[in-house]
N, C-alpha and C positions, 0 to 999 in steps of 0.2 A: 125594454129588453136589457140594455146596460145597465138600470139601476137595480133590476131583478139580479142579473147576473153577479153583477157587484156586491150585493148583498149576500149571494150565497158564497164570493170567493172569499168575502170578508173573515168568515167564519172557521176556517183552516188557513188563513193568511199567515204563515207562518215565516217568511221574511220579507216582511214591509216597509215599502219605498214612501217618504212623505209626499212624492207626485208621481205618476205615471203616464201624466200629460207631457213631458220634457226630459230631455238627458237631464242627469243630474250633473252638477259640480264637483267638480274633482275637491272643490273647498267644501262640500257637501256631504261627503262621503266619510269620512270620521266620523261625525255627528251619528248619522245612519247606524255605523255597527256601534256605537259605546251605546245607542238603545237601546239595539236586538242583545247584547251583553246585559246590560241592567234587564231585561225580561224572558231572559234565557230560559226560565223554568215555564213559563206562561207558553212563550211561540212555541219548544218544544212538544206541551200539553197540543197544540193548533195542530203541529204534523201530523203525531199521533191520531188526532183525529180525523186528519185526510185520510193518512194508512187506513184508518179502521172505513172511514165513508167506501173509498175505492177499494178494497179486500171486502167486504160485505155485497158489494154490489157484485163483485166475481164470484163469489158461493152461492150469491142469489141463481147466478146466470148454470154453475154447477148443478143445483139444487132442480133447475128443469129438469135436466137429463133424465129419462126411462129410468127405473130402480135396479132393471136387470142391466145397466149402464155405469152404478155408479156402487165404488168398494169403499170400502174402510181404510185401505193401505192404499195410497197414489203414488206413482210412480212419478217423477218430475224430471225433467230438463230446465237448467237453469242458466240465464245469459242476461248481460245487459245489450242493448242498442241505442246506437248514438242519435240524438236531435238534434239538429241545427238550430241556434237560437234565430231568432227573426230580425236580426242587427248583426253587426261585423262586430266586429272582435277587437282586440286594440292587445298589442306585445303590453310585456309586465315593462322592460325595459319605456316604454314611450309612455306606459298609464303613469307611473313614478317621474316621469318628467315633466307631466303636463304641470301648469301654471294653476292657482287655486279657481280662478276665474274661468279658468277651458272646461269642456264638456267630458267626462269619460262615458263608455259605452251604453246605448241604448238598454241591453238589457245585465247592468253589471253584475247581476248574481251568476251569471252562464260563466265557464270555465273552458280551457283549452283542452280538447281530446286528442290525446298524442299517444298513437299507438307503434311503437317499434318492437317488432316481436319475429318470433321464427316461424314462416307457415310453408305448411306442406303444400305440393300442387295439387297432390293426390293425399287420399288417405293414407296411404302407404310411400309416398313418396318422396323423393328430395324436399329438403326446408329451405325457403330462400327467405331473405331480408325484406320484409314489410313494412310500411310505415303508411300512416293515415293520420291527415290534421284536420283538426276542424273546430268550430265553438260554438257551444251549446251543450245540451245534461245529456244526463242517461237514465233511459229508462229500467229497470233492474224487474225480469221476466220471466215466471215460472211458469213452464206448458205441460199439459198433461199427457201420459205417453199412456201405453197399455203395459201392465203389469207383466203382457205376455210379447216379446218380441216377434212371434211368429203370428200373433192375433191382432195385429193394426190397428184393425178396422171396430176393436170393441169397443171404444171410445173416441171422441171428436179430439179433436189436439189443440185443446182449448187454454187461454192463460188464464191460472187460478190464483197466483199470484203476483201482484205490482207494487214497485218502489219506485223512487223518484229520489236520482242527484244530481251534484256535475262530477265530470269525468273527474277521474284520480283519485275520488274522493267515498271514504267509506264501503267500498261496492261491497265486500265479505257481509260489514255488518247488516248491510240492508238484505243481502239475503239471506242472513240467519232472520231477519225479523220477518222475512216472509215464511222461513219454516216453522219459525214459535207459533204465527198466527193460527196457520194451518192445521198445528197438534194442538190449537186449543181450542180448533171448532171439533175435535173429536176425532181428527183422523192419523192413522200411521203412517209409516216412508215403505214404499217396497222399494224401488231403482233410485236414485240420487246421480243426475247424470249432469258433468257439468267441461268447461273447458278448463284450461290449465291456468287457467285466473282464478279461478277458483278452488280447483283441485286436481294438482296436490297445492299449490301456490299457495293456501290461505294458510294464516294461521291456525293450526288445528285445533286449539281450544276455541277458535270462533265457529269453526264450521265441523271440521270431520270430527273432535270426538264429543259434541252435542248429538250429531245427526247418527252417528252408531250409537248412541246409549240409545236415542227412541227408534231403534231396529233396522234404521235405514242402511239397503247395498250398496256403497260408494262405487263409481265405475267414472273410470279417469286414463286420459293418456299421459303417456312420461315426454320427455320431448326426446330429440337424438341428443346424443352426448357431445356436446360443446363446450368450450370454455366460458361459456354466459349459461349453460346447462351441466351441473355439473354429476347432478343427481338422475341422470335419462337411462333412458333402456342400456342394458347390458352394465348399471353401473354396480357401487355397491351406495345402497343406500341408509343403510342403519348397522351395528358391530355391537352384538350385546352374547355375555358366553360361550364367546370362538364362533358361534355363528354368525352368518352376514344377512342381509337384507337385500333379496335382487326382482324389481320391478314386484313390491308389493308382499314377496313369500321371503317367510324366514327360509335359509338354507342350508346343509348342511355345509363345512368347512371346508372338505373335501371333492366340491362339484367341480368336477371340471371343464376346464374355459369352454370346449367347445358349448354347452349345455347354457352355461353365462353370457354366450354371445349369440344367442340362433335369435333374437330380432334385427341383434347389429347384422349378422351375416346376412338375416334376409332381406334387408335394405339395402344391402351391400347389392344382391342377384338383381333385384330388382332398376336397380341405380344404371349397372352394368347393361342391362340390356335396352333400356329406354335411349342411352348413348352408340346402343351399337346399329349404326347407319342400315347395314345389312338385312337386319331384320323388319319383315313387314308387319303390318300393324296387329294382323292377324295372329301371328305366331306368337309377337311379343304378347300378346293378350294370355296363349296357351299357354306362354311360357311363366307367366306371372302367374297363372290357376296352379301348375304345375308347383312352385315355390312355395304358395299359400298351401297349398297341401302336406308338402314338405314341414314347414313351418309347424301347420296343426301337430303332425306326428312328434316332431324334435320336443316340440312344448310338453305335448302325453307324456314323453318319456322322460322328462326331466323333472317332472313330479316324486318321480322315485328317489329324488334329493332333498326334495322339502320335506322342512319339521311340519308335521300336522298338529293341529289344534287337539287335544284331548280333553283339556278342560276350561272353562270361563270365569274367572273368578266376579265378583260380586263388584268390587272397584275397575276392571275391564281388561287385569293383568291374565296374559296368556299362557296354561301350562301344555309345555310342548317338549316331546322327547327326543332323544335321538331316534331317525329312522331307521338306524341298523339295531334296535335294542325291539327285545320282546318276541315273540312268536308271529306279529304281522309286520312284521320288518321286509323293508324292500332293501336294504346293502348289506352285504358281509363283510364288518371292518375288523382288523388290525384289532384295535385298540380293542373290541368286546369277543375276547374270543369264548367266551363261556355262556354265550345266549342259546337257551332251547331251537331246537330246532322248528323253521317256518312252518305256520299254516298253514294246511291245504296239497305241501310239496310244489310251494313257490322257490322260486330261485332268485335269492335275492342278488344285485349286482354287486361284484369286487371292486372293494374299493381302494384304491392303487395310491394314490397320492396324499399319506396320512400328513394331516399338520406336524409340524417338528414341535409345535408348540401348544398343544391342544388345550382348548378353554372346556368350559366345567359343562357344555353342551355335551362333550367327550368322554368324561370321568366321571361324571353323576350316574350314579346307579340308578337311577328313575328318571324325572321329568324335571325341568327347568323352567322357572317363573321371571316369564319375560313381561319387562312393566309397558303399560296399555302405549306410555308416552311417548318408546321409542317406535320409532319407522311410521308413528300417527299419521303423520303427512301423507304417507304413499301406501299403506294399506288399502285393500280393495275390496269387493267380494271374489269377481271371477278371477283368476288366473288367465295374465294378461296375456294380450293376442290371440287367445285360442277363440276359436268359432264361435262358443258362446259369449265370450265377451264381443266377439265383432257384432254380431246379436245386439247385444241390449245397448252400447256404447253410441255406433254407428247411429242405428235408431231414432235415439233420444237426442245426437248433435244435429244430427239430418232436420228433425223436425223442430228443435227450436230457432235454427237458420234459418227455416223456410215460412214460420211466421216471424221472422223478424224482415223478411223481404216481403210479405206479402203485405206488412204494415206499412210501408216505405214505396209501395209501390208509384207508378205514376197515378193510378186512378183512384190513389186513397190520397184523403187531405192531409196525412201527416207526411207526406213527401214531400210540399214545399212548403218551409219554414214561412212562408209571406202568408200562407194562411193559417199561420198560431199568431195573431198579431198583439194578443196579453202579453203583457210584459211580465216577468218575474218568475223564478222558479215555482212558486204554489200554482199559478195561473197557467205554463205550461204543461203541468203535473197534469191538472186538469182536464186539459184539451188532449192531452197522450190519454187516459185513458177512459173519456169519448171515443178514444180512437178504438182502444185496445176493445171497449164492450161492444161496438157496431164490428168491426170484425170476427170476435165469437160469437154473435148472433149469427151474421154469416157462415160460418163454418158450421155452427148447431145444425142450421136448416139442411144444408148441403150435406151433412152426413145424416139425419134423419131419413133423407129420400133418399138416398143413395149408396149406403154403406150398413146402418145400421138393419140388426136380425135380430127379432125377440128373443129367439129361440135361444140363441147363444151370448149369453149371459157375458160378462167381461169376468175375467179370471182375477181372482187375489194373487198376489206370486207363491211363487215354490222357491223354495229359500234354499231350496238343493243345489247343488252347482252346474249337476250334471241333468240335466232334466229328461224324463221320459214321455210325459203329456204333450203333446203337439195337437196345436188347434187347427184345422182347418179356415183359412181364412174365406167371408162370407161372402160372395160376389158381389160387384156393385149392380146395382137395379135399374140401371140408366140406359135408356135403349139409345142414346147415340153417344155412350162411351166411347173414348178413343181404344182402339185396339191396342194393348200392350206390344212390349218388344220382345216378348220370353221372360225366363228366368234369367235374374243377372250372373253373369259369368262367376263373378266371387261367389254368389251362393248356390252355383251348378260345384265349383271347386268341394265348398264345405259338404254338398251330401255325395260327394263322389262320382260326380254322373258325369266327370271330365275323362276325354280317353286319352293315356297317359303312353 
């Protein structure tokens, strides 16, 4: 069985130890990388072909799925999760110290995963200071969502895409190379849902304007406005033609603050009341539905500020007007006093606060051509915070956390690193995604018997923002289902059914 094995790892061995019977030599270890250097184009070729062996065997496992199960366009959530190597770790300060004759670490390709970053407790709630260490790779994991947020249940939430690093190292590029795979077995992007390591954080020619040229909806949170955050909700994030860039929508010049700050302020209520002793847990719930309500409306109506897209240029430059210009104009500014009269006998809003210094958004008799590059990073599809984005966002984070915990579990063997006992990044590649395919067979089964309905075909998305089709979702089939708890209180809030 070893030399079987051996054989097959041999063949994607793509950074090779001269033993795997012993630590290596710290006097050894040179020797090692000026090889993998001299045959850099060769191991390279080896990855590639792991990529392709584990990415083949995941379309294989897609490729079951019912046909009324499976679309052209995928909707993805994408995230790495961290492995523990199956040996300890050694500081860079003590590995550079060691003697040529000493041992360095059982598995020296594994890298140090040091995560200090800002996390919410809640969705919505305070960011506190986080920090998590440990050594060993990461696995880089694409799951499959349902094209329709309110249709869950039309597809298995399966991984169709896998990579393999160590922490710190490349995570953007490895999951652009899981997106290229996937548009070259034929298929499109609907939702592209990822955390803020990826998006906005990446560099946008790696990831966001690849994945909008092949059609995909980017959907991203901004973080709070900190001085290690300096681009977060309510800030300005891009300044091209007197207009600014606020969470994703170009805006007019003239918005004001209040309309700029209704995330900061609703963080702000929410913050406020979690701290206020007085209140029981009950009310604070109603009163946080109450906010989100609030919220959705302040959001509606501050669209009447945004430049809307009018046309898409060919290289991915946007032409966009002023809102107070034309006949479906939603403000009556100052500066255009000579536009025909609205639409319909809309009434558009006064706008009070003209720039002293208006840019050519202002003075341009027509539309203004804003290039694809600026504000690339934080463009989105939905118009952030609003319901539908809590829709498709939530979702898609929701469920690629919860297989990354259901991989990690205790009663799965990628939980204790003592049982990936190969040594070497290729070798644990390996054993992560044994892991990764006996777990989508599990889920396959488990939503076959219990979620999946012929009848109701899984939906391609609607590219619309505002959407009107609502699917009913299909019961589960499972006669000793646990009984649910109701509708969750947030999505009692979004259709209205809180009493206020």
């Amino acid at each position: 069985m070893e030399r079987a094995t051996n054989r097959l790892l041999d063949v994607f061995d793509y950074k090779p130890l001269p033993t795997r019977q012993r630590p290596l030599l710290k006097g050894e270890w040179p020797a090692v990388l000026e090889d993998r250097e001299m045959r850099a184009d060769e191991l390279e070729d080896r990855r590639m072909r792991f990529f392709r062996f584990a990415n083949d065997l995941l379309h294989a496992q897609y490729d079951t799925l019912p046909a009324s199960a499976k679309t052209h366009e995928l909707s993805l959530a994408v995230d790495a999760t961290f492995l523990a190597a199956p040996s300890r770790g050694m500081s860079k300060e003590r590995r550079e110290n060691r003697r040529d004759d000493e041992t360095i670490p059982l598995d020296p390709d594994a890298g140090w995963y040091i995560r200090t970053y800002d996390q919410r407790d809640s969705w919505d709630g305070e960011e506190t200071h986080a920090k998590k260490v440990g050594y060993g790779y990461e696995a880089e994991l694409a799951v499959l969502v349902s094209n329709d947020p309110k249709y869950r249940e039309s597809v298995p939430h399966i991984i169709v895409g896998f990579n393999f690093h160590t922490p710190t190292s490349d995570s953007n590029y490895r999951a652009r190379d899981i997106f290229d795979d996937i548009l070259a077995c034929g298929h499109g992007f609907g939702y592209i849902i990822g955390d803020q390591a990826y998006l906005p954080n990446a560099n946008p020619q790696v990831l966001q304007a690849p994945l909008r040229e092949a059609g995909a909806m980017l959907s991203m949170r901004y973080p709070l406005p900190t001085a290690r955050a300096s681009k977060g909700e309510g800030t300005t994030q891009a300044q091209a033609h007197g207009a600014f860039m606020l969470e994703g929508r170009w805006m007019c010049p003239a918005t004001p603050m209040s309309h700029r700050q209704i995330m900061v302020t609703y963080n702000k209520k929410v913050q406020e009341d979690k701290r206020n002793k007085k209140l029981t847990k009950a009310i604070r719930a109603e009163r946080e539905l109450s906010h989100r309500q609030w919220r959705y409306a302040a959001l509606q109506e501050r669209t009447k500020w945004e430049l809307y897209q009018k046309d898409k240029k060919a290289n991915g430059n946007l032409v966009m007007p002023c809102p107070g210009s034309g006949e479906g104009r939603s403000l009556e500014c100052p500066l255009r006093p000579n536009e025909p009269a609205p639409r319909n006998g809309a009434q558009p809003l006064p706008v009070e606060n003209v720039p002293k210094a208006p840019g050519h958004i202002c003075t341009n008799d027509s539309s203004v051509t804003f290039d694809a590059e600026l504000g690339a990073k934080y463009r989105q599809h939905h118009h952030y915070g609003t319901a539908e984005w809590d829709d498709a966002h939530t979702y898609g984070r929701q469920t690629i956390e919860s297989f990354n915990k259901l991989l990690k579990r205790s009663d799965n063997s990628l939980h204790d690193s003592t049982n990936r006992r190969l040594r070497g990044e290729p070798n644990q590649a390996f054993l992560a995604l044994l892991g990764v395919i006996a777990k989508n067979g599990l889920i396959i089964a488990n939503w076959l018997e219990e979620e999946y309905n012929e009848s109701r075909p899984a939906p391609e998305p609607n590219r619309r923002q505002k959407r009107t089709n609502r699917h009913v979702s299909a019961p589960r089939r499972t006669k000793n289902a646990r009984k649910g708890r109701g509708m969750p209180a947030a999505r009692r809030a979004r259709y209205g059914l809180v009493k206020m």
